[in-house]
TIROPA-620984 format. One record per residue: x, y, z of N, C-alpha, C in turn; residue in one letter. Coordinates in steps of 0.2 Angstrom, whole numbers, plus 5000, padded with zeros to 4 digits. Layout:
TIROPA-620984
XYZXYZXYZa;...
//
This chain:
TIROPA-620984
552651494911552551544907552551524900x;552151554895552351524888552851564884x;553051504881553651534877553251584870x;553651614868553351654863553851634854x;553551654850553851624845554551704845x;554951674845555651724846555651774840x;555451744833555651774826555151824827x;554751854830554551914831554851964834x;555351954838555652004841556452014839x;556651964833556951994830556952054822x;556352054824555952094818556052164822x;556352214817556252284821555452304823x;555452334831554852364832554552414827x;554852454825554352484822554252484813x;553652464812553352474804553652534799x;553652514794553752574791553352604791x;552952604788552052654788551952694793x;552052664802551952684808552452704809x;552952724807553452754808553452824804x;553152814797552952874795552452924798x;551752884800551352924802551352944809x;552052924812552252964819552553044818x;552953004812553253094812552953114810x;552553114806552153154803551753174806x;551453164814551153184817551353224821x;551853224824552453254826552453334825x;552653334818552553394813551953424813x;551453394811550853424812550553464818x;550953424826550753444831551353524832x;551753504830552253564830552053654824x;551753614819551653674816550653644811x;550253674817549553654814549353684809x;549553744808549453784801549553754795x;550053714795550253674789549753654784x;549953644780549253604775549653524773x;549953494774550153424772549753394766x;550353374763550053334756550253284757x;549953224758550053134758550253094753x;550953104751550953054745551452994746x;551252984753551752914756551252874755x;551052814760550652784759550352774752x;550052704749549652694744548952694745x;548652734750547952724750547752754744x;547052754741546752784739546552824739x;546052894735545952944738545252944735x;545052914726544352934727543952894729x;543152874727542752824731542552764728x;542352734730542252664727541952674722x;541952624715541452634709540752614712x;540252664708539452654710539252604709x;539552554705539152474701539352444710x;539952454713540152404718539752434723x;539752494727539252544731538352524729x;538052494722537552464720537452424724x;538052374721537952294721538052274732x;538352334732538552294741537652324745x;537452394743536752414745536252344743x;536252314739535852274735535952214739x;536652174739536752134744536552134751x;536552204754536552204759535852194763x;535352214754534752224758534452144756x;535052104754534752014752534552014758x;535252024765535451994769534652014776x;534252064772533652074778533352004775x;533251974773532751954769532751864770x;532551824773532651744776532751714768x;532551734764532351704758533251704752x;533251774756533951784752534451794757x;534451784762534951794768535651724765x;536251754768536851704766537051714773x;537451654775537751644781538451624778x;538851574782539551554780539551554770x;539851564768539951544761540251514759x;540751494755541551434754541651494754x;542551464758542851494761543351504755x;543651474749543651504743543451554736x;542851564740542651624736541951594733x;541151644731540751614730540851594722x;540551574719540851544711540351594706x;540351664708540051694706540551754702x;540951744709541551804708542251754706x;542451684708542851674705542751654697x;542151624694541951644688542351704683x;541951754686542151804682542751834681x;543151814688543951814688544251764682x;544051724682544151664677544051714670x;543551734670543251764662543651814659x;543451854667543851924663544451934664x;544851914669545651904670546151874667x;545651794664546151774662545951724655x;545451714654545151694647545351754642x;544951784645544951874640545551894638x;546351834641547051854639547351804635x;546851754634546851664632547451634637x;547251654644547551604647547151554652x;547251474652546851444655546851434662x;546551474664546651464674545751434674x;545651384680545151384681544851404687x;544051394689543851424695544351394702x;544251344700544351284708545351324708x;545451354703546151384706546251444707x;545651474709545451544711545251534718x;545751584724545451574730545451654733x;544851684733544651744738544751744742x;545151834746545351814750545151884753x;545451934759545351994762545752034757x;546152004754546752054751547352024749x;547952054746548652034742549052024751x;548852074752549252084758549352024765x;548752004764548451944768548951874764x;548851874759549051804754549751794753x;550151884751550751854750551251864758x;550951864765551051864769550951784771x;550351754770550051674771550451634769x;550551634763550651594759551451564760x;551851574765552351544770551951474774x;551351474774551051424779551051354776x;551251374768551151304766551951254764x;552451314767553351284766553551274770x;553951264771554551204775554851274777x;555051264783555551344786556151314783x;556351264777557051244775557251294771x;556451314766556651344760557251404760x;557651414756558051464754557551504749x;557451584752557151614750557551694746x;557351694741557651764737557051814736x;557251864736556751944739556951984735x;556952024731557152084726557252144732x;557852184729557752224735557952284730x;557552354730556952354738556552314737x;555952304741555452264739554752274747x;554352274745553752274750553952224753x;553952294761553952244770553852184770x;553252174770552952104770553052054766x;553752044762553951974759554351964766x;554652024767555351984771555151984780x;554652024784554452024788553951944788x;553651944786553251864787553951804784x;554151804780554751754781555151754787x;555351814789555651814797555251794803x;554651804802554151784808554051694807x;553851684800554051594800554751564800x;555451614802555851574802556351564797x;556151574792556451574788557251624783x;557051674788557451744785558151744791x;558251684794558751694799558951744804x;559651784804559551834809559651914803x;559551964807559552014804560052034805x;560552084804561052134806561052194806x;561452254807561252314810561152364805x;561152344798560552354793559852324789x;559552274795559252224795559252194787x;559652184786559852124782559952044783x;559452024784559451944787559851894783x;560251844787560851804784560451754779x;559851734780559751684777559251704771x;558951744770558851764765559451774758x;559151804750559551804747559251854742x;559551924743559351984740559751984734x;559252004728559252034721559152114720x;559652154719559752204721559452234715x;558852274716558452314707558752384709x;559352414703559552484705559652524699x;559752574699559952614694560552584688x;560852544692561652484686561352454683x;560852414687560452364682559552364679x;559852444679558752454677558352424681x;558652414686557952394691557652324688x;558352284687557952214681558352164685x;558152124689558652104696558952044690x;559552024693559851954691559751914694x;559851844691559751764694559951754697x;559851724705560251714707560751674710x;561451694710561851654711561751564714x;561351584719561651524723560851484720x;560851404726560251364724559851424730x;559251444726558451444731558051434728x;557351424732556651374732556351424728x;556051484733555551534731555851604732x;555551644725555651684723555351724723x;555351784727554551844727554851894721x;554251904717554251954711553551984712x;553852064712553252114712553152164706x;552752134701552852164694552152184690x;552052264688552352314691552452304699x;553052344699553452334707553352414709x;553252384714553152414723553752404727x;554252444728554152534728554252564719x;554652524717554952574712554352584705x;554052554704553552584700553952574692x;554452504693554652484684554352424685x;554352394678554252344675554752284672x;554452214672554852184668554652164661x;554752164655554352154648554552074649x;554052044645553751974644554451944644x;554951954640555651914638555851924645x;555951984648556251964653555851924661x;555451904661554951874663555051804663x;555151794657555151734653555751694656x;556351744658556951724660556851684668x;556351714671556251694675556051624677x;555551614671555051564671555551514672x;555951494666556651444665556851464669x;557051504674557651484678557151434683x;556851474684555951434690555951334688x;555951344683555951274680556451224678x;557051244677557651214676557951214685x;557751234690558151244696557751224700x;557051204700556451184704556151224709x;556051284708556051324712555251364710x;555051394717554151434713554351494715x;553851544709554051624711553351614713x;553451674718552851694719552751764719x;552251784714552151834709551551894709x;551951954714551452004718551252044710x;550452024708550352074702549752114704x;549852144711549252184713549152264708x;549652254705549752344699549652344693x;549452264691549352254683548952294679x;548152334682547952374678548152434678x;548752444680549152524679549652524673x;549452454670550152454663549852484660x;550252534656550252554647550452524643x;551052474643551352484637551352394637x;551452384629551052304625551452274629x;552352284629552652234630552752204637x;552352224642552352214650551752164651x;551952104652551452064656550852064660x;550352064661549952084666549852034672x;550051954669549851904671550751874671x;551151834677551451774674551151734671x;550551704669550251664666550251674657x;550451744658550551754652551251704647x;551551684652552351654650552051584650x;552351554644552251494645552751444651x;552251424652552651384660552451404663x;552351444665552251474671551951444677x;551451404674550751374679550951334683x;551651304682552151234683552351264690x;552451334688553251354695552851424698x;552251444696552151514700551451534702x;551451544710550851574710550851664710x;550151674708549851734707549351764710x;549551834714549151874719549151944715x;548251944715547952004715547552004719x;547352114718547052154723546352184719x;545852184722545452234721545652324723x;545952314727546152364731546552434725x;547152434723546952484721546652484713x;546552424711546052424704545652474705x;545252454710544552484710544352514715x;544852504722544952584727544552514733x;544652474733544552414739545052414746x;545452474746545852484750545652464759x;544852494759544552464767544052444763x;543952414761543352384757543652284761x;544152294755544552224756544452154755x;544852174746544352094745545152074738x;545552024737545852014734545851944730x;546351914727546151844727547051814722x;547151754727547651714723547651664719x;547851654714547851584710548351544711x;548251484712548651424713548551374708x;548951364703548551314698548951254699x;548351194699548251124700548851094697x;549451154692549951074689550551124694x;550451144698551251154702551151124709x;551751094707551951044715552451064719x;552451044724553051034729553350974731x;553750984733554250904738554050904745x;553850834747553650844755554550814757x;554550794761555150784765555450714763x;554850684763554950604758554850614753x;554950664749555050664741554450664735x;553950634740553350644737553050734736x;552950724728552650774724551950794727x;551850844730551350884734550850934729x;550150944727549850974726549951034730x;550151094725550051154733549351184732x;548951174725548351194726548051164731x;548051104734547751054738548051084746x;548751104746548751134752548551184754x;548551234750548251304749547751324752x;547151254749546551234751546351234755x;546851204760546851154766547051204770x;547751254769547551314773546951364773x;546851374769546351424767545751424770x;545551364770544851324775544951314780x;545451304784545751304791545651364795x;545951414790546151474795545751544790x;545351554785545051594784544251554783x;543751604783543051604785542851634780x;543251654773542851684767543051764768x;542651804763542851834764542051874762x;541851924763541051924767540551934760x;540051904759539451924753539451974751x;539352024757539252094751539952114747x;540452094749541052134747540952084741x;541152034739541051984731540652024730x;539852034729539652044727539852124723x;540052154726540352224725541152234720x;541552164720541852144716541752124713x;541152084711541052084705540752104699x;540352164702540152214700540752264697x;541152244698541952304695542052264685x;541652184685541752174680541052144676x;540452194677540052204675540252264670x;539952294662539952344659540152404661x;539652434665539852484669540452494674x;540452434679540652434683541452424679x;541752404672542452404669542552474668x;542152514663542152584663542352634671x;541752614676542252674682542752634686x;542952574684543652564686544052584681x;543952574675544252624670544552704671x;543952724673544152794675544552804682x;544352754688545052784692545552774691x;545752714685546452714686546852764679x;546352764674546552814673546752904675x;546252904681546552974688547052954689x;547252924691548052884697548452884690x;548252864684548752884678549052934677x;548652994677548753044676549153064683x;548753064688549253094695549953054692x;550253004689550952984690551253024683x;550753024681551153074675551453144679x;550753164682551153254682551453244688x;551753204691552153194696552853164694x;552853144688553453114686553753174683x;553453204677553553244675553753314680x;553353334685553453374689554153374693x;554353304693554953284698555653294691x;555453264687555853294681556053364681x;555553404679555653484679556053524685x;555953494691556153514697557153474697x;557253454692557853414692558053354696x;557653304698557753244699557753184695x;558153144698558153064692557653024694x;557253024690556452984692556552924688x;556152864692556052804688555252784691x;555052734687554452734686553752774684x;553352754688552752824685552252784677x;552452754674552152724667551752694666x;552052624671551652574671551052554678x;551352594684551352604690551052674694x;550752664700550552734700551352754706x;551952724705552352744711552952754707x;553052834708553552854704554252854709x;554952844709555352814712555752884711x;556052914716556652984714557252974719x;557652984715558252994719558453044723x;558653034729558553104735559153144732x;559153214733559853234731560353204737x;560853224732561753204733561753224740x;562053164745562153194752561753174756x;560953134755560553134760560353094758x;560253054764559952984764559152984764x;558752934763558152914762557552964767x;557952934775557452974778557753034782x;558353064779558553154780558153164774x;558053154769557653194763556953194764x;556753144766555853144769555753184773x;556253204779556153254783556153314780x;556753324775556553384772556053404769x;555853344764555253364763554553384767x;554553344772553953334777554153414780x;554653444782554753494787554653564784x;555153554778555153634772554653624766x;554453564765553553564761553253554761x;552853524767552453494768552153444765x;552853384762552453354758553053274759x;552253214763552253154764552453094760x;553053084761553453044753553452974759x;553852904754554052864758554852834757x;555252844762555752824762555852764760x;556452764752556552734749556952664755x;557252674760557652624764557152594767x;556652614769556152564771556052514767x;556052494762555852444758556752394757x;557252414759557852384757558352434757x;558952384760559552414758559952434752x;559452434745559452444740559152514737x;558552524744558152574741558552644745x;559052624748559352694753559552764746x;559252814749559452884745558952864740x;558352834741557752834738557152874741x;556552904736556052904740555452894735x;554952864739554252844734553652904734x;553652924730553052974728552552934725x;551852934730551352894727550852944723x;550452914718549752934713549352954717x;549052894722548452904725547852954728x;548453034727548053074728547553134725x;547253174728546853204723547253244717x;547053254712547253294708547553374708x;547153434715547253474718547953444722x;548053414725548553404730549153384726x;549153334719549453324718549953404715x;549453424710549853494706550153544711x;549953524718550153594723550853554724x;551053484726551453464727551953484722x;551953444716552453484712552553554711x;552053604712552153674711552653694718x;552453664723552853664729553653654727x;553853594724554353564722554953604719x;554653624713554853674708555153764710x;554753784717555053834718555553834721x;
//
């Protein structure tokens, strides 16, 4: 019989997300009357921009056509869409990334999941806690996160606690580690880091030899000047860090699904004999091995988000999702709760009241409000007596939620 890779089963069976939409099914089937407000999960709610909806009907109708028909494409992306990713992400910020270190992909979720394929199960890895499942669930499935305990807090990890003591601004870490996951705006809690403290990253990255790798799937939910959109905005950076974005909620590619990583040409690794490794070259090497691209009409449809028009209606959704985190922060305010986030982020972060853990307060809410949060414990043993209230939803649903809240 075959052996099975073990580090899966020491992974808890059940998902957060799956674990929500059980109970919540649960509830539903218990009391069908109900009207349920969803504001766990980050999907989206309204519809793709009409420039990407154009550009994929348009695509789609190359593909009747032998003349303009597309079959496999490079599996890094066509040089249409990474172009423009070049121009308008990061020219347009005067930072010099180029194409060849632009690599397309199905998603954030895909990459900063993947991107384990190209390290040594030696490294010593550091994870902000709380911090989105998938930093720490795909290190444990490659071996790297050791064993878990009966708070699944894994030995060989090394957690940076973001809390109310230290403004959710993590400290350096203690000991020697290789890689560093940072999700800024951060996912769950919806705070940010400004440029200086950033920066501090950068040098620590670079004096200790160490790569962050830098989840910026929420950059265009920032307002405020002094919040980086980019690591690349930090000088050095390009030396110690790769960078992962989404179309997904820029632009509502949630099943759409189209994202893309940068790996720039001057950051290296150490192979086992010492020798300084390209990881763009490795990246590559994965990337062409084990993905097939990611499909014509979807580029095309992303790139259509940075055509004129198409800036403008992704303009306008994320300014809706701005708004849902305003009258929901605000909302959670008035109803007297300690909120963080919300500003720069569509995920505003609330402290459960006194007494109740993450997912006794979700129950409450789900049972006596009918309204779908995500338990803050999910994401870390930092996030316990938290819960996430997402933007994503309609604007009706949002107002009734807090109106619910409040009485």
């Amino acid at each position: 019989m075959a052996q099975i890779n073990d580090n899966f089963i020491k992974i808890p069976a059940t998902y957060l997300f799956s674990e929500i939409a059980k109970r919540v099914t649960q509830h539903k089937e218990a009391h069908p009357e109900a009207k349920v407000i969803r504001m766990g999960i980050g999907d989206v709610s309204l519809p793709l921009p009409d420039a990407s909806v154009d550009a994929m009907i348009k695509a789609a109708e190359e593909q009747r056509h032998a003349a303009t028909f597309r079959g496999y494409g490079p599996e890094q992306g066509y040089a249409f869409l990474r172009e423009a990713i070049v121009i308008n992400d990061f020219t347009s910020k005067g930072i010099n990334i180029t194409a060849d270190e632009i690599f397309v992909s199905d998603g954030a979720k895909s990459d900063t999941g993947n991107i384990g394929d190209i390290f040594s199960v030696n490294n010593r890895v550091a994870i902000t806690d709380p911090s989105y499942p998938v930093y720490v669930d795909t290190n444990a499935m490659g071996g790297r996160a050791g064993e878990p305990n009966e708070q699944n807090v894994w030995s060989n990890l090394v957690y940076l606690p973001c809390n109310v003591q230290n403004n959710f601004v993590p400290a350096l870490p203690t000991e020697k580690v290789d890689i560093i996951y940072l999700c800024y705006p951060n996912n769950p809690t919806g705070t940010t880091l400004t440029k200086e403290q950033l920066a501090v990253w950068v040098k620590y990255a670079k004096e200790n030899d160490a790569i962050i790798l830098f989840d910026a799937a929420y950059e265009a939910f920032i307002t405020e000047e002094n919040v980086p959109h980019s690591i690349y905005e930090i000088e050095g950076a390009q030396e110690v860090a790769i960078e992962f974005r989404s179309f997904s909620k820029t632009a509502g590619f949630t099943g759409t699904r189209c994202g893309y990583t940068v790996v720039p040409k001057a950051l290296m690794g150490n192979s086992e004999n010492g020798e300084n490794v390209s990881l763009n070259k490795l990246w590559n090497r994965r990337h062409t091995t084990k993905f097939n691209g990611t499909s014509y009409v979807v580029q095309r449809a992303a790139e259509a988000t940075f055509s004129p028009e198409g800036k403008q209606q992704v303009r306008a959704l994320i300014d809706f999702y701005t708004e849902n985190a305003r009258i929901i922060r605000e909302g959670l305010i008035k109803a007297g709760y300690n909120v963080y986030g919300g500003v720069n982020a569509p995920y505003i972060w609330t402290k459960a009241p006194e007494g109740l853990g993450s997912w006794e307060y979700f129950d409450y809410l789900l049972k006596e409000k009918n309204i779908v949060t995500t338990p803050g414990a999910g994401f870390g043993l930092s996030g316990e007596g938290f819960v996430r209230f997402s933007a994503f939803g309609s604007r009706e649903d949002t107002i009734e939620a807090m109106e619910r809240l409040n009485k």
